[in-house]
C-alpha positions as CSV (number, residue, x, y, z in Angstrom):
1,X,33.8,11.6,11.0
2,X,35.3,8.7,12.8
3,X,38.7,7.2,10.6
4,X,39.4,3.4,12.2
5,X,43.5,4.3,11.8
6,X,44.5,7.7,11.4
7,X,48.2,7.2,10.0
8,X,48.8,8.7,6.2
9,X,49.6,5.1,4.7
10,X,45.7,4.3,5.7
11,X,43.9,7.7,5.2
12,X,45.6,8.8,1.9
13,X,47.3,5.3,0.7
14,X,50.7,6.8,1.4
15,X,53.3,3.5,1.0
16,X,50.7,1.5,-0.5
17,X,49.7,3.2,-3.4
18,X,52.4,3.5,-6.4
19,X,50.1,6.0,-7.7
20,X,50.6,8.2,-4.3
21,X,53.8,10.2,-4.9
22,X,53.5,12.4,-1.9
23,X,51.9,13.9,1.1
24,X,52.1,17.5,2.4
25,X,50.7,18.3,5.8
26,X,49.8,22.2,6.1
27,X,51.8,23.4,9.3
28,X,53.2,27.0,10.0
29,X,52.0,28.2,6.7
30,X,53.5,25.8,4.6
31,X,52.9,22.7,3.7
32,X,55.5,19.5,4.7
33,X,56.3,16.3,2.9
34,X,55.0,13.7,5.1
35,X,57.8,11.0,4.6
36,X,56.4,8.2,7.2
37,X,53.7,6.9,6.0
38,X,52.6,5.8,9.7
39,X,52.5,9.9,10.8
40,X,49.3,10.5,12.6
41,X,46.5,12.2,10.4
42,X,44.9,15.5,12.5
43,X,41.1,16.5,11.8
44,X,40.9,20.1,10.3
45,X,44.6,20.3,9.1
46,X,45.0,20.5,5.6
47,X,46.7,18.1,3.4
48,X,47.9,17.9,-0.3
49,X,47.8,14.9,-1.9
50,X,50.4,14.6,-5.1
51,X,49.2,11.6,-7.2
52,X,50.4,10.5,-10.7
53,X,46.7,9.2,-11.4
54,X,43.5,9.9,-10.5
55,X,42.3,8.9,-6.8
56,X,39.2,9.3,-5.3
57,X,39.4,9.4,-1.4
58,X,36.2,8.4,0.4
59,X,35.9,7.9,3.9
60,X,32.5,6.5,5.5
61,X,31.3,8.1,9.4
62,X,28.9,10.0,10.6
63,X,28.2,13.6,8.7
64,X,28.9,17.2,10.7
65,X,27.2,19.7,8.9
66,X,28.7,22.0,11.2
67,X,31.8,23.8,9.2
68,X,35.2,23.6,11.5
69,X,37.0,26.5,12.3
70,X,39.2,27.8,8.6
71,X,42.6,27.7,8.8
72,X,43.9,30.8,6.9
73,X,46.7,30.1,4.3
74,X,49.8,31.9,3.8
75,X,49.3,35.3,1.7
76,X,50.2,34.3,-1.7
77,X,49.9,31.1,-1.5
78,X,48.2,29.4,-4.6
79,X,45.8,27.1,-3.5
80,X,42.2,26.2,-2.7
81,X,41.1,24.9,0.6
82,X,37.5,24.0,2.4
83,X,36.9,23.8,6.0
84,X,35.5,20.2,6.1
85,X,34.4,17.5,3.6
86,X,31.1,17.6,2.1
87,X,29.3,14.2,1.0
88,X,29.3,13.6,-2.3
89,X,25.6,13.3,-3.9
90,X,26.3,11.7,-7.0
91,X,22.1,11.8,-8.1
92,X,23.1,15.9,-8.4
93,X,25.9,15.7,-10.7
94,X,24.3,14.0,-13.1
């Protein structure tokens, strides 16, 4: 998946969005507040998105069906994660 700009204020709305509160970036087995919201967005790192309403995020490019590599997350660490995005095929939901 191709992103035109890869900076957090274009990817996840981060400074343009009042409804974004906060970014996390997962890095040594934590995650990070991202606080500039022109910090370079990295393919296959994890990120938390803290919103006070709901967001959809939907990016448009070409589809890998290849899974990347998993990051593994720190040993008690209470969260969910997937190892790439999957399209969304809305005719199934319903």
């Amino acid at each position: 998946m191709e992103l035109s700009v890869e900076n957090a204020a274009a990817v996840f709305g981060l400074g343009v969005d009042a409804a974004i509160e906060a970014v996390y970036a997962f890095e040594n087995g934590k995650f990070i507040a991202i606080e500039n919201p022109e910090a370079p967005i990295e393919r296959g790192r994890p990120y938390w998105v803290q919103c006070s309403e709901a967001r959809i995020l939907t990016r448009v490019g070409a589809y890998n069906s290849v899974p990347a590599e998993p990051r593994p997350l720190s040993e008690g660490l209470n969260a969910l994660g997937w190892p790439r995005l999957d399209a969304l095929r809305v005719d199934d939901a319903f």
